[in-house]
Every structure is written in C-alpha cells, then in structure tokens.
Backbone as a ProteinNet text record, in pm:
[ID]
protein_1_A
[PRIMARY]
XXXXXXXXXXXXXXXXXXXXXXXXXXXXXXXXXXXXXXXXXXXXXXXXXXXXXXXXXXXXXXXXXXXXXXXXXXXXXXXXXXXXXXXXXXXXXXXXXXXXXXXXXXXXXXXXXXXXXXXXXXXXXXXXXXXXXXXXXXXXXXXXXXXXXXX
[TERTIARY]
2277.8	2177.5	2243.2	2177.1	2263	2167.1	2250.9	2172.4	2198.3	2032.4	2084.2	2042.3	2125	2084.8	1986.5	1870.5	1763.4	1847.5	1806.8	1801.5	1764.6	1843.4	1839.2	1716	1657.2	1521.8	1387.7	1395.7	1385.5	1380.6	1497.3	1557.5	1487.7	1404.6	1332.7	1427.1	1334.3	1416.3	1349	1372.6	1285.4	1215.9	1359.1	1339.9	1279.3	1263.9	1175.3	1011.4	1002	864.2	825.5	920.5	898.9	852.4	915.7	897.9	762.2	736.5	583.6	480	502.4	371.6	361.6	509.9	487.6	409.2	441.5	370.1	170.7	175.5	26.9	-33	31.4	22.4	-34.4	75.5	31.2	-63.7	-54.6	-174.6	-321.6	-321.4	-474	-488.2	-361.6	-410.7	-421.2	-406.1	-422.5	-586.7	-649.5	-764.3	-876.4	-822.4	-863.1	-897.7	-739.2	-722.2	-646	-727.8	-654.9	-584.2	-491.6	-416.8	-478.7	-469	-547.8	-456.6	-532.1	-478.3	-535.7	-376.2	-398.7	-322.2	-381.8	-322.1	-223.6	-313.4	-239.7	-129.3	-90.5	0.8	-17.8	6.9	-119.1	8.5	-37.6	-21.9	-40.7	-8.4	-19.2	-165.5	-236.4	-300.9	-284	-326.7	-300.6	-331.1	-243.7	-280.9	-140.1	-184.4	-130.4	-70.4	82.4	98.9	120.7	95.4	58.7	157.8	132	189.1	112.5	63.4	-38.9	12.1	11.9	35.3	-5	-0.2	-93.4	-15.9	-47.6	9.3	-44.8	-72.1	-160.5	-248.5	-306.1	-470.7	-491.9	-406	-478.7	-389.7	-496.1	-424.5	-379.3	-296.6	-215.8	-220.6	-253.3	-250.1	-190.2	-89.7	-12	10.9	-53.8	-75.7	17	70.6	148.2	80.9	-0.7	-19.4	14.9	109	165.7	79.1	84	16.9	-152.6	-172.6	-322.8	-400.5	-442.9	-534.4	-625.8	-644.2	-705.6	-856.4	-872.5	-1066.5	-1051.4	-918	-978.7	-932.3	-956.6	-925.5	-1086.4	-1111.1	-1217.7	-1206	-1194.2	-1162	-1313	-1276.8	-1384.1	-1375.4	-1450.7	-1393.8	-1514.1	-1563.5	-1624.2	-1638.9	-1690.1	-1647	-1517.2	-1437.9	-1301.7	-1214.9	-1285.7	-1158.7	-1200.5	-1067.3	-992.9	-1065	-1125.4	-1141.7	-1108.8	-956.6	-960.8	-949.5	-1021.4	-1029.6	-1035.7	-1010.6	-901.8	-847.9	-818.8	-765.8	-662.8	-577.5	-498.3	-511.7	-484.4	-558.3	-430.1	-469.8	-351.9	-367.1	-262.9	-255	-336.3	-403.7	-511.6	-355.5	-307.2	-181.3	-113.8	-108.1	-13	-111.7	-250.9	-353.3	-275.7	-249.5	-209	-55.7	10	137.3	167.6	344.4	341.3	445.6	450.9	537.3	618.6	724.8	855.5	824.4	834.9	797.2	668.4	601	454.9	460.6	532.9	577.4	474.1	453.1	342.8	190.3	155.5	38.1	-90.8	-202	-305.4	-415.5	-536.6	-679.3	-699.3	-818.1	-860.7	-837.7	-797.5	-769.4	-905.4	-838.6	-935	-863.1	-826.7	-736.7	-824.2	-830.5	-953.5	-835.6	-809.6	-737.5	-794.3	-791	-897.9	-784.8	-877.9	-773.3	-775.9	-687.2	-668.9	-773.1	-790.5	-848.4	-964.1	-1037.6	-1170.9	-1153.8	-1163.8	-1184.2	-1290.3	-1271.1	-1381.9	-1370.2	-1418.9	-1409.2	-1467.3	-1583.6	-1616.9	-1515.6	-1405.2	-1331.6	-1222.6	-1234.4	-1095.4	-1052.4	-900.3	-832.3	-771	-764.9	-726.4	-604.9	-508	-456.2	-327.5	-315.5	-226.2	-117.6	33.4	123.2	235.3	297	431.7	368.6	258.5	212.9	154.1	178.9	100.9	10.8	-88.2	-223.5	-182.8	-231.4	-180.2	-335.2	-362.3	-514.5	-507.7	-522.1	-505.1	-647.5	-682.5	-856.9	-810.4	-893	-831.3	-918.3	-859.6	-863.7	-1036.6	-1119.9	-1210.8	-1175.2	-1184.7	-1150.6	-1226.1	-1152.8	-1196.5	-1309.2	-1413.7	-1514	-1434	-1422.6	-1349.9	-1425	-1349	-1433.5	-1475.9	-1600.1	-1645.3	-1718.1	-1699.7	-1714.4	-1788.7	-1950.2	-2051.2	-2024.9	-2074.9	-2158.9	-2230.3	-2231.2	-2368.4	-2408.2	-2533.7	-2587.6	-2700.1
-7636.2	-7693.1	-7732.2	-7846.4	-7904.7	-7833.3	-7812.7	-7793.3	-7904.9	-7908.1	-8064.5	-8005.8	-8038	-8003.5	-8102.1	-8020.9	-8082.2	-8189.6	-8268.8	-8363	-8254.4	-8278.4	-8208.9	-8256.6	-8321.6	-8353.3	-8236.6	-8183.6	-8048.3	-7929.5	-7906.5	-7817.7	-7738.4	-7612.8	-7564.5	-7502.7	-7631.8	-7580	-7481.8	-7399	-7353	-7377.8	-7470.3	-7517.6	-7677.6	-7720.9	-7836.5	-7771.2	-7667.5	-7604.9	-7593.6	-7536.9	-7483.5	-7637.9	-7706.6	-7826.9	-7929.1	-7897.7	-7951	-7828.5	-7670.9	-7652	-7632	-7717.2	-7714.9	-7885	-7950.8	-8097.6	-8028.9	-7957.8	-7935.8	-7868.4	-7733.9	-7701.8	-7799.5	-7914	-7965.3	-8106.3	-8128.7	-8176.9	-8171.1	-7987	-7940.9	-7899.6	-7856.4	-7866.3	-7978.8	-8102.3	-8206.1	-8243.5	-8217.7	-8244.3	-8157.9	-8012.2	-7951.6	-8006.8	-8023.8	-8048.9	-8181.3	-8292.5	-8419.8	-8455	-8548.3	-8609.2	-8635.9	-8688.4	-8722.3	-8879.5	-8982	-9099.6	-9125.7	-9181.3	-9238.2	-9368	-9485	-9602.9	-9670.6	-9578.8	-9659.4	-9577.5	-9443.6	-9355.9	-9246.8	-9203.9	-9055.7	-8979.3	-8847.2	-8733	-8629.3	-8515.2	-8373.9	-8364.9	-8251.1	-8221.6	-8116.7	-8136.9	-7998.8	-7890.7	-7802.3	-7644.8	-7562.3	-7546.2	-7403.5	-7342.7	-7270.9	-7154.7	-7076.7	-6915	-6817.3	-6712.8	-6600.8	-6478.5	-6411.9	-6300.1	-6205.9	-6098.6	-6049.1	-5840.8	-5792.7	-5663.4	-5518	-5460.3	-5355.8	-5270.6	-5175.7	-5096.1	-4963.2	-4966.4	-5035.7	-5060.5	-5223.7	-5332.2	-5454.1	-5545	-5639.6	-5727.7	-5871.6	-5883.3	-6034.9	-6128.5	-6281.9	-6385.8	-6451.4	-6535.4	-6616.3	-6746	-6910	-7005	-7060.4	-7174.6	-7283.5	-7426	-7457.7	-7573.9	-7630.5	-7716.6	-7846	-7929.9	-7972.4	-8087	-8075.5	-7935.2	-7972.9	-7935.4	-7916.6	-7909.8	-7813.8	-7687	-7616.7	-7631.6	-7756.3	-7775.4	-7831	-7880.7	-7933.7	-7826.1	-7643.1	-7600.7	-7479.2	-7442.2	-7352.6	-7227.7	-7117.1	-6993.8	-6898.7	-6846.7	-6761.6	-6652.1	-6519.1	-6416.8	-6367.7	-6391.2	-6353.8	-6297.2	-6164.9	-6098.8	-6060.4	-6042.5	-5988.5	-6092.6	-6264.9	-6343.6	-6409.9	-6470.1	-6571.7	-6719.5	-6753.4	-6875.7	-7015.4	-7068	-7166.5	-7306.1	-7384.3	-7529.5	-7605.9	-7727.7	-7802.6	-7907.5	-7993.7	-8160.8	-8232.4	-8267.1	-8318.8	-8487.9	-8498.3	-8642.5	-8761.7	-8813.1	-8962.1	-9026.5	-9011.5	-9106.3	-9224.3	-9306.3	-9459.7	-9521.9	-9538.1	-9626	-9697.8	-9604.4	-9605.3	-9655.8	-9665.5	-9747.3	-9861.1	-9951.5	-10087.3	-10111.1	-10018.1	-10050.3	-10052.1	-10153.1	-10167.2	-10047.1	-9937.3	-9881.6	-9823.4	-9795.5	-9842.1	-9716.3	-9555.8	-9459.6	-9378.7	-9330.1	-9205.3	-9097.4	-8985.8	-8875.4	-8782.3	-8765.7	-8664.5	-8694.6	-8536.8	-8543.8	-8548.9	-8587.7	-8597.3	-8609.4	-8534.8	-8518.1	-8400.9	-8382.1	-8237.3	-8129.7	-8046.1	-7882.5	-7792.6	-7713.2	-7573.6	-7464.6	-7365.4	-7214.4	-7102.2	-7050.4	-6936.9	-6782.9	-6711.3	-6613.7	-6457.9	-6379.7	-6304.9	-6169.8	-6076.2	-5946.8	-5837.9	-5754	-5675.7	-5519	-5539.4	-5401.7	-5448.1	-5349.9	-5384.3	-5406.8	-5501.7	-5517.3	-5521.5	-5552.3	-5565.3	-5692.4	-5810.2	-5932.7	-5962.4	-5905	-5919.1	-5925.9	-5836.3	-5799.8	-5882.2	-5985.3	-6064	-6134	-6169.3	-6249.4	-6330.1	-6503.4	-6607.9	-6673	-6704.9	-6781.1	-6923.1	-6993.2	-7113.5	-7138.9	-7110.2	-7194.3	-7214.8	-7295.2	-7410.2	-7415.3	-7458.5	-7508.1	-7387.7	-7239.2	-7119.6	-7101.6	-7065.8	-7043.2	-6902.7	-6787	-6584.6	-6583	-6467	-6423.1	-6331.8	-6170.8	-6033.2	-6028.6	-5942.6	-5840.2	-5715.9	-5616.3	-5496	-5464.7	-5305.9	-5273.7	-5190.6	-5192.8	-5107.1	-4963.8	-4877.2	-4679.8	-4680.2	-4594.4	-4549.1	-4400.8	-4385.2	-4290.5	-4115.2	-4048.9	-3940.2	-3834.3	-3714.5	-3666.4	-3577.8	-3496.5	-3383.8	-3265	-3146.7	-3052.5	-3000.9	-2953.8	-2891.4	-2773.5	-2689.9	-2527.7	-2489.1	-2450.7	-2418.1	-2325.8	-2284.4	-2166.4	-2074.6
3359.1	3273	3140.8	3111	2971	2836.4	2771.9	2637.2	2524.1	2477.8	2390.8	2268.1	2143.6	2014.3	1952.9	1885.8	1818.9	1681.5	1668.3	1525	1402.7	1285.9	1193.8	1124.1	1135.8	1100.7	1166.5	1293.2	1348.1	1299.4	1249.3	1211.7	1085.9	1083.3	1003.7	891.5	741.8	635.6	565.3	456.1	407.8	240.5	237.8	80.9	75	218.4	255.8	262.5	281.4	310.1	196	115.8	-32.7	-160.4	-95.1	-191.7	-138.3	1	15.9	-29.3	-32.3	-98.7	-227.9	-324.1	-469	-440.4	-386.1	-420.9	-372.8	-276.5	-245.1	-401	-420.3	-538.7	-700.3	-697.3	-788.2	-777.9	-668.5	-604.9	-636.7	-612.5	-618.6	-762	-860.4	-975.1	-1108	-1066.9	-1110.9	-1045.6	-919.1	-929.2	-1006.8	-1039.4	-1156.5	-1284.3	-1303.1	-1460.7	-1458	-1457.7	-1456.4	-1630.3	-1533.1	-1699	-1744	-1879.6	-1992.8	-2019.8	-2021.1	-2072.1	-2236.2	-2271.2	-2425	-2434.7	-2518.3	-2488.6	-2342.6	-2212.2	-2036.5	-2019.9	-2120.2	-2097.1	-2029.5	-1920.1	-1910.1	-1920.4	-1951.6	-2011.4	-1939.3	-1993	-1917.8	-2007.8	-1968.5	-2052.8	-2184.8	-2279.7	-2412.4	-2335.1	-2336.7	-2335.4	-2432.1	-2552.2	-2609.2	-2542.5	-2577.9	-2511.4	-2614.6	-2566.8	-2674.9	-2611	-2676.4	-2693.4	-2744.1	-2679	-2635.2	-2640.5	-2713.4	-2728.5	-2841.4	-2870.3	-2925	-2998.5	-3081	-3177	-3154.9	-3219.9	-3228.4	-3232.1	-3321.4	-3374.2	-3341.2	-3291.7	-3291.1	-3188.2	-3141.8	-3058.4	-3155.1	-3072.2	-3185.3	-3066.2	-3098.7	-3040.5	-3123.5	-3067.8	-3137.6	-3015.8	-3108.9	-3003.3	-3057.8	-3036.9	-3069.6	-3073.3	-3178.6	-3226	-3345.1	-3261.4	-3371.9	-3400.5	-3559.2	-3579.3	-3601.8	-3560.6	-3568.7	-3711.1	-3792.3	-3917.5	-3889.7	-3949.3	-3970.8	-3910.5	-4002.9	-4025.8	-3886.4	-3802.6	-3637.4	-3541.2	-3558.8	-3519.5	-3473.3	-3362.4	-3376	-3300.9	-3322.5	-3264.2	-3264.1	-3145.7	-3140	-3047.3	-3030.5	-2960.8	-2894.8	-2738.5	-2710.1	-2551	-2519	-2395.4	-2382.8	-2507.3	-2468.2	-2456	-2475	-2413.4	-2605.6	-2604.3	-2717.5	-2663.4	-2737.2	-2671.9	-2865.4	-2783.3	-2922.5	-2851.2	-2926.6	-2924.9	-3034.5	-3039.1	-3066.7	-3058.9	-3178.1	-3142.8	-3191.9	-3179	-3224.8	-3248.6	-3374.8	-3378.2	-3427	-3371.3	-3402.2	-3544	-3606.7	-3745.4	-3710.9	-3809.7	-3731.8	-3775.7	-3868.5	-3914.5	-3795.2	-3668.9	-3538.3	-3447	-3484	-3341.6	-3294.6	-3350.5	-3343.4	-3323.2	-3311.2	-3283.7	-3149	-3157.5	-2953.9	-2979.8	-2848.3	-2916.4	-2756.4	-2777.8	-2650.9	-2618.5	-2704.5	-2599.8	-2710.3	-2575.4	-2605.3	-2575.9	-2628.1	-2575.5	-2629.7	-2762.3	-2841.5	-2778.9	-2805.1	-2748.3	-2806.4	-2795.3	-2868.5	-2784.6	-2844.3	-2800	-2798.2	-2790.6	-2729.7	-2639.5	-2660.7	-2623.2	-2623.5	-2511.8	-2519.2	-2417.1	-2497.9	-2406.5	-2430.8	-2319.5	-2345.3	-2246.3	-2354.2	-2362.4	-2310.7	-2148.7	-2177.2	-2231.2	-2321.4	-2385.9	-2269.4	-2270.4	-2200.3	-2250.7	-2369	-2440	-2510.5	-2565.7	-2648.8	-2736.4	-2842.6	-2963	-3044	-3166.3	-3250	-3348	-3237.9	-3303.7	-3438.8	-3467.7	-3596	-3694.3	-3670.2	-3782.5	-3757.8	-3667.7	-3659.4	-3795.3	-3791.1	-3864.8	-3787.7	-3890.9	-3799.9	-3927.3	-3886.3	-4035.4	-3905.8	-3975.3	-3915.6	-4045.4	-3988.1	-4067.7	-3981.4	-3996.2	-3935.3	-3806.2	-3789.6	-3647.1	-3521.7	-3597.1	-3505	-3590.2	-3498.4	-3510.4	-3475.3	-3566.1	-3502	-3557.6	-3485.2	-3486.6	-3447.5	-3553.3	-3508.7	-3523.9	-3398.5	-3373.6	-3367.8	-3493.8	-3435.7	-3292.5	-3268.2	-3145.8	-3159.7	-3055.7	-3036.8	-3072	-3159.1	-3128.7	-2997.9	-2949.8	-2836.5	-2889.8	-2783.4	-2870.6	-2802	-2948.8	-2890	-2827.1	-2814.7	-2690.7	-2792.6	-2758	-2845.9	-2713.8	-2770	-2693	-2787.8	-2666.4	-2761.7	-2655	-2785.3	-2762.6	-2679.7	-2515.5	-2481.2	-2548.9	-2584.9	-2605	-2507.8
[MASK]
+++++++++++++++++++++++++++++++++++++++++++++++++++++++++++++++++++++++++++++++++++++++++++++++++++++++++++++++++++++++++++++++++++++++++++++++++++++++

C-alpha cells in the first residue's frame, strides 16, 4: 500500500488557528464597539487606560487623558464602579484643513472602572495635571467587631 503525503495546506497549524480566532475575536469586538469616524478617517475608539490600586485607607485611579480640559471631564462613583466620561475636542482652527496624516484622537469617551473594595465616594478626590486624571476614594472602615456581655 502506498502512502501519500497530505499538502501542507492540510497540515494542522496551530498558530494558523490562533490567528483566525484573533481575527473572530476582533471581529466580534468591533461589532460591540465600532470605530469612530472623524473627517472619512476611522479610528479606534477613546478608551483611557488607568491604573487601579489601594493603600491602606484609599483606592487610587489614575486615567490617562491627554488633551482633555477639566470642565470636559465628568467623574462619578457609583455601585463601587468609577465611571469617567469625556471629550476630547478638536481645535475649530484645524476644521478646514487638508491634512496628509490623522493620527490624534478626538470625541467622546466613557470608562467605567468597577473597585474591588467599598468606598466612600462622597469623600472622593478628583484633580487632572499633565494629562492624568488620579482620583483617590477613601476606603469604606470595615464595621469592627464588638463583643457584648451576656448577662
């Protein structure tokens, strides 16, 4: 009996498998979260990335927005999650120009951050300089234990 070798086209790859379920992958999350077009350019969409961790007494969020202005910035803390939104707005000076490349991003944002621990948003602090937005909440006390007396 002859044995005939399969075509390497056959031949199970695994980094061919791997690279169709990153295209499925980004596939299904582009019908999520579609690009965002600005002047026939499309774009990724804005999303912040942050840095998320705790101290003793408080959680720290620290986002990364460039470019954006305070007064176009809105934070808020509710159910435990960070929720900031957000716009980045185009100089008008630059509406009208033809321009060879569009790399910066602009429009509206929104990252909703959930915390790992309880806080006490009331008492949050929010401040923005060189383009981070940090926003410490302290932490909920935890209620301590107390041991009563039977009598």
């Amino acid at each position: 009996m002859e044995r005939r070798q399969l075509p390497a086209s056959f031949v199970w790859n695994p980094f061919r498998e791997l690279a169709r379920i990153e295209q499925e992958l980004n596939k299904l999350f582009n019908e999520f979260v579609p690009a965002q077009k600005v002047e026939g350019v499309a774009i990724a969409p804005i999303i912040p990335r942050v840095d998320v961790y705790e101290t003793e007494d408080k959680v720290i969020v620290e986002a990364e927005i460039p470019g954006v202005k305070k007064e176009d910035i809105e934070v808020k803390v509710k159910d435990n999650n960070v929720i900031i939104k957000g716009e980045i707005k185009r100089e008008e000076e630059k509406q009208d120009k033809n321009f060879f490349k569009a790399e910066r991003f602009y429009g509206k944002f929104e990252r909703v951050i959930p915390l790992m621990v309880e806080v006490k948003p009331e008492e949050a602090k929010a401040k923005i300089e060189n383009g981070i937005l940090r926003l410490e909440i302290p932490k909920a006390t935890a209620e301590k234990e107390i041991s009563i007396k039977v009598e």
